[in-house]
N, C-alpha and C positions, 0 to 999 in steps of 0.2 A: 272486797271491792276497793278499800283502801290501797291493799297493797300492789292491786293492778294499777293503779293511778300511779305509786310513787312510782312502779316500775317503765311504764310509760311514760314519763318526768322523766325520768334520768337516762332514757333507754334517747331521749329526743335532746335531752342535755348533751348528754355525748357525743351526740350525730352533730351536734351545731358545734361540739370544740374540736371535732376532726377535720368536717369543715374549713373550721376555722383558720385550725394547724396547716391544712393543705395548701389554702391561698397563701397565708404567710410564707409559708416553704417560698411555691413560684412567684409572690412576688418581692421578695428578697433578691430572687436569682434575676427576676427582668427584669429587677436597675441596678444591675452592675452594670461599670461602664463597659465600652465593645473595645477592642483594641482595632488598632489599623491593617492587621492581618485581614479579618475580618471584609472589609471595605476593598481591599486587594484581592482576594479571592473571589466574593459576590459581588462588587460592583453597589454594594449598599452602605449607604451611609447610616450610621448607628443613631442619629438623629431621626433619618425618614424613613424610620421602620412605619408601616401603616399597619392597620387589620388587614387588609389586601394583598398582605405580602406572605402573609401566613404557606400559602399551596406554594409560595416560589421558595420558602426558605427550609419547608419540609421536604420539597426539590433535591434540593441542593446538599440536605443534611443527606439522601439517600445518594448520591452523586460524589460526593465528597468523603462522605466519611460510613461507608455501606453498615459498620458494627453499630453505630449509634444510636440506633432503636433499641436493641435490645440491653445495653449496657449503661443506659441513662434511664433514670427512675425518675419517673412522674410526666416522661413524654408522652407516652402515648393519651395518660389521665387527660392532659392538658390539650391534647388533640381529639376528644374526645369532648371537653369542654368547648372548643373551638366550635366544632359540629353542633352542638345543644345552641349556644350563641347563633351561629349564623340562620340555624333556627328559627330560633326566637323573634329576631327582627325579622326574619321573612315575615312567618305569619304574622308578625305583632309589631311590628315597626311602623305598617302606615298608617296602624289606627292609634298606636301611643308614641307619640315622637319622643319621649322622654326615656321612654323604654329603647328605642332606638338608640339612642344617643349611647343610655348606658351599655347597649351591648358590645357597639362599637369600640367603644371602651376599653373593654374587656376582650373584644378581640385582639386587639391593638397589644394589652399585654400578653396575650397568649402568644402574638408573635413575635412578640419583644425577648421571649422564654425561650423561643426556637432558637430565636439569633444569639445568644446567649450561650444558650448550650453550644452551638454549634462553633464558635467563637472558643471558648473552653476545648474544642476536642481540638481545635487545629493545633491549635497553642502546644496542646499535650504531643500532638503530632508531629512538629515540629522541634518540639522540646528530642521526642524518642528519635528524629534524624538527625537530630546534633549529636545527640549520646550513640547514637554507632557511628557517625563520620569518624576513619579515624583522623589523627592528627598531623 
């Protein structure tokens, strides 16, 4: 009996530092700053990123840069997180505003993570058209 408990302890410790690990990951990457490419290409300013912008900036990522779903790690998670959020506050948002507020929240950096990445590929993309222009 014992040693189902420690293992259930530690089996639940782990899950809360992977967890933990994961949001670290994206949210390290949603505050990096955006560069001005970014804003030229979407029309979005890296300040007025909302939750709301989420479906235009996953858009854009498919519209833009067609490889980037499969070649960027931890997108789909975090669109997948997106979905659970938008969720949440549906069913649960008018009866706990506070619940609400945080999902928003956290929508908000889920989309901050798109623009983010998506910012990163242009860069890269534009990096690999300078390196074959020739001279």
């Amino acid at each position: 009996m014992a040693a189902a408990i420690i293992l259930t302890l530690s089996v639940l410790a782990l899950l809360q530092f992977a967890i933990s690990q994961w949001r670290l990951i994206w949210l390290t990457t949603a505050n990096q700053p955006l560069s001005e490419n970014l804003r030229a290409a979407t029309g979005l300013d890296g300040s007025s990123i909302g939750a709301n912008d989420f479906a235009t900036l996953i858009g854009l990522c498919d519209e833009l840069s067609p490889s980037i779903r499969e070649g960027t790690p931890w997108l789909r998670e975090v669109s997948c997180y997106y979905s659970l959020m938008t969720n949440v506050r549906r069913v649960f948002g008018a009866l706990l505003p506070g619940l609400g507020a945080w999902t928003s929240a956290e929508m908000k950096i889920c989309a901050r993570f798109v623009a983010v990445v998506l910012d990163q590929n242009l860069a890269l993309d534009l990096d690999r058209r300078a390196a074959v222009r020739p001279i």
